[in-house]
N, C-alpha and C positions, 0 to 999 in steps of 0.2 A: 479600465481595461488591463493596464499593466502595474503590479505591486512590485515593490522590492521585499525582497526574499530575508529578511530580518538584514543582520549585519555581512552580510556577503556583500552586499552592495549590487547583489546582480537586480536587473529588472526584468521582472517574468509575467509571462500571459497571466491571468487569473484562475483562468481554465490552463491545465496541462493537457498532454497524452501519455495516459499510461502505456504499457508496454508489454500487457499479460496477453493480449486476444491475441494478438498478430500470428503467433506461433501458429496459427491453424491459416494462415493466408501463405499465396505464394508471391512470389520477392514484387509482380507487378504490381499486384494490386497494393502492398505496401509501398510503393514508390509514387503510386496515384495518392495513398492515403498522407505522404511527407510534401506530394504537392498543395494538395489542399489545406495542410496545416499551414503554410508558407499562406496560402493566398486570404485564411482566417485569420492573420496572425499569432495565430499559438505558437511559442518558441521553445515552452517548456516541456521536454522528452523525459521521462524516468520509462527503465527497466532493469535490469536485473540479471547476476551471472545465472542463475536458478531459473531462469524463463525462458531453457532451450537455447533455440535459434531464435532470438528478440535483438539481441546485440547485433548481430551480424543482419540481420534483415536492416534493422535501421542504421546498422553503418553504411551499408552499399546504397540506400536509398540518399540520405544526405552526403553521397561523395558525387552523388549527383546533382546537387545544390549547392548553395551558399553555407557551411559550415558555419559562419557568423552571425548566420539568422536562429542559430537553437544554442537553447544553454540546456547541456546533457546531463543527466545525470544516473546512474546507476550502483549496485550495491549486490555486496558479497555477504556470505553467511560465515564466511571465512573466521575463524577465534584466533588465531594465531599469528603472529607475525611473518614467519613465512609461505603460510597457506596464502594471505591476505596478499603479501607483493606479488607470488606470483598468479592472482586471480588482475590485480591492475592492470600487469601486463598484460592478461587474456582480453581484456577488456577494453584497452587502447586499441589493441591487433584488430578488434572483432568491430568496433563502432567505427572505425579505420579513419584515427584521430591523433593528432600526439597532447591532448589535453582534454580532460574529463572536472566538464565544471564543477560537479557532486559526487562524490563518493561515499555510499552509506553503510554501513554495519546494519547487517539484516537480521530484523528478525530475532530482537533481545528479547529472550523472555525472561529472565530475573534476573537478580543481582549475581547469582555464580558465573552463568556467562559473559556479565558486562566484567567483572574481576578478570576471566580470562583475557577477552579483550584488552582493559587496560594494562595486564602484567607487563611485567619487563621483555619479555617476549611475546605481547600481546600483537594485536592486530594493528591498535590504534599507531602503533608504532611504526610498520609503514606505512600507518596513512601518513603520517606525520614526515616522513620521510618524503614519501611520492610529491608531496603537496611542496618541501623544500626548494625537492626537483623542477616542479612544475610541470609536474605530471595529473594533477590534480587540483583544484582551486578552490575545492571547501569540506568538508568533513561534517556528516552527519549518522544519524541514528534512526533505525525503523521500528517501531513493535507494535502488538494484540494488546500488551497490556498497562493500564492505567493507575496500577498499584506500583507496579516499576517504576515505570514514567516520573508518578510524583515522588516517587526516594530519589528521584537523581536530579531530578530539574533544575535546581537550585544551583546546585554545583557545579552538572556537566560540564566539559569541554567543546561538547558537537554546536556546531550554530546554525543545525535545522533537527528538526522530527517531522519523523513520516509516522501515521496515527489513521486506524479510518474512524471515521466522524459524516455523519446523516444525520436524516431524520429521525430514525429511531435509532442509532448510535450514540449518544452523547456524552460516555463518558469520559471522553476525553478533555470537554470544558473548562474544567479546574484545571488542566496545567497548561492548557492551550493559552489562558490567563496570564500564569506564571512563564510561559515559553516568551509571551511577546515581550512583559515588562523586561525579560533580560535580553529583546531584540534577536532570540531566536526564533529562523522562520518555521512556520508551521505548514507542511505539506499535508492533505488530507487525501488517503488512497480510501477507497471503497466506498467513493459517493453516490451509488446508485446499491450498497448494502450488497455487492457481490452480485447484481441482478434483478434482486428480490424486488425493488423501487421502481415499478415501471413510469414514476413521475418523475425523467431523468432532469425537467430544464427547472420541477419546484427543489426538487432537492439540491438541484446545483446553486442556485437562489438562496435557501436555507443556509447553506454552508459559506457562500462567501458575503454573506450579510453579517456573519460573525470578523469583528475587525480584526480578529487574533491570526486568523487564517490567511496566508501566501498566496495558495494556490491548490487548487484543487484535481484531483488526475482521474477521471475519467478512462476506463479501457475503450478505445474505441477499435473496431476494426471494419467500419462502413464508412463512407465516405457521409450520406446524411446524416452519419452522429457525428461528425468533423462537424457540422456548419449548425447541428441547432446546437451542442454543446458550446461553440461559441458563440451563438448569438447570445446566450446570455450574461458576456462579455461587456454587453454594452448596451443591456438592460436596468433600470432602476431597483434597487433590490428591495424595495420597499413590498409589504404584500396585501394585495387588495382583501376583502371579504371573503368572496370566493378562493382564493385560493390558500386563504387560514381554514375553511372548511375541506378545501381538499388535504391541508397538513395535516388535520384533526384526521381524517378518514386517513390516511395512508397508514398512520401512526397505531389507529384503531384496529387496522386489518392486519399488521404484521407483528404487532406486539404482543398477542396471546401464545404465539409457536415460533420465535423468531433469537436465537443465539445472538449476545451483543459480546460474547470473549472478554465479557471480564471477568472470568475465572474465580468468582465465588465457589464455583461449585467442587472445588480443587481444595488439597490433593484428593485424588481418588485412590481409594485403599489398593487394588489393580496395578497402578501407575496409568491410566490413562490421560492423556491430556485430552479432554470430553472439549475445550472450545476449537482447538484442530479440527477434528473428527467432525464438527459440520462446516469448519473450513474447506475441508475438502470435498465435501458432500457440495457445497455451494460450488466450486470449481469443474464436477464434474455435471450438476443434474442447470445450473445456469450460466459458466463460461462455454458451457461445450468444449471443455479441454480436457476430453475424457483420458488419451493415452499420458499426458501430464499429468492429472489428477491421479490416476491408479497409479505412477509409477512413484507419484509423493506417499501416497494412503501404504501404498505396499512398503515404505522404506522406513514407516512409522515403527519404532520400538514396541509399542504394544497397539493396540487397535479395537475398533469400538465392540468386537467381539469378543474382549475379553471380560465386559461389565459379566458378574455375576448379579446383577438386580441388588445389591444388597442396599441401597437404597440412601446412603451416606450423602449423596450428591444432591439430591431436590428440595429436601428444608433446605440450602444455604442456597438455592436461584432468587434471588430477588423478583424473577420475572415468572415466577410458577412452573416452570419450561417443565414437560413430562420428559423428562432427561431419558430416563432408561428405556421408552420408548422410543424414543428418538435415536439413542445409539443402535437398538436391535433395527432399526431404520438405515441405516448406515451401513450397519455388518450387512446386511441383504443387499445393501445396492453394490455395494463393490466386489461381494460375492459374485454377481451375477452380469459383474458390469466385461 
């Protein structure tokens, strides 16, 4: 039921709560949703300064509990050293907390952004700071991509990653491997693939039958995905027949049209970042967090309406994906959304 989180030494549900849906709920039914995580015993919280009012819904909900029943964790996009201190303090004020178990760097996608980060006026700089303080109690790292990942894993500093990983996400594997051997914990966010996985308790099964993996986060924003996503807390993770045919079928069905963001298909001549662009597609057509989604998609530097078809991008899919269909797919729905 309960793993420790690599070398933090914390001990965390197996199942977490993510913290993406709630922004579309209002504060009661978030406060119903932190009781029932209390009565499942899930303790582990991540969300995020980039997920609206997420912070603040779940600080006012556990200032109505036992604050020593959750180990929190949230993360900034922040590159800078002082962008980064002053999003902590946004984030202490907002979870209405004076200590933040996890503090993550959101959202690395190459090695230019992790250099800013580590600069001498990097970010990583007041984590390091915050964490002296005791403002924060561990330092960690999120990302899409798998080519990063493994140039840094070895080396890194942070002693977790956040990474999504499912059924048919897998490539995160190989460093998920390398993460544990250095007793970094491995958070996996997008276990139900953003929505797509309507087999939410085989894929939650799948993913913590791999021994590399912490903890697994889940967006929930019902109270009945509180109790089955925990039931499988304290189920065997073994998998019968049936449900190796259901894996095969899940995997069958979403794997001929389905984005895994490992960014083979990059750069694109344009500048598009093409695994975003159905990041966001997924956020707005299966979070239903339309007014988040458009306000991300519209803040994008270029956008999927800038593909000119020139076609650079679908030899390098490994997964055949009709790319440039799929972007005019995307230009249409946020045009129209």
């Amino acid at each position: 039921m309960y793993r420790s989180l690599g070398i933090t030494g914390l001990e965390i549900s197996s199942v977490g709560f993510g913290g993406i849906p709630i922004q579309r709920l209002d504060q009661s039914n978030v406060d119903a949703l932190f009781e029932a995580l209390v009565a499942s015993g899930i303790n582990f919280v991540d969300t995020a300064r980039g997920y609206t009012v997420s912070e603040e819904m779940i600080g006012n909900a556990i200032e109505r509990l036992d604050r020593s029943r959750f180990v929190l964790a949230t993360k900034s996009m922040a590159r800078s050293y002082q962008d980064m201190k002053a999003d902590i303090e946004l984030s202490l004020a907002n979870l209405k907390t004076d200590h933040i178990d996890l503090y993550q760097c959101h959202l690395v996608k190459d090695i230019e952004q992790y250099a800013l980060i580590m600069a001498e006026d990097g970010a990583y700089k007041a984590l390091l700071e915050a964490k002296a303080e005791g403002k924060i109690g561990h330092i960690g790292i999120t990302s899409h991509s798998a080519d990063f990942m493994m140039s840094i894993i070895k080396e890194m500093p942070f002693e977790t990653v956040q990474f999504p990983y499912n059924i048919v996400e897998r490539q995160g594997e190989p460093f998920f491997k390398l993460a544990a051997e250095r007793g970094i914990g491995v958070i996996v966010m997008k276990p139900m693939a953003g929505g797509a996985i309507q087999k939410g308790k085989l894929s939650l099964k799948f993913i913590l039958s791999n021994p590399a993996v912490s903890v697994a986060i889940p967006g929930m924003d019902q109270l009945a995905q509180v109790a089955e996503n925990a039931s499988v807390m304290h189920e065997a993770l073994d998998f019968s027949d049936d449900e190796m045919t259901l894996l095969t079928e899940v995997v069958s069905e979403l794997g001929e049209n389905f984005c895994r963001r490992c960014g083979y298909c990059l750069p694109c001549p344009q500048g598009i970042d093409i695994p975003t662009q159905f990041l966001m597609e997924g956020y707005l057509t299966r979070y239903h967090l339309a007014d988040w989604a458009i306000k991300r998609y519209n803040g994008l530097a270029v956008k999927a309406d800038a593909c000119v078809a020139c076609g650079s991008c679908e030899p390098k899919c490994p997964y055949n994906l009709k790319i440039i269909e799929k972007l005019k797919g995307v230009a249409e729905l946020f045009a129209n959304a």
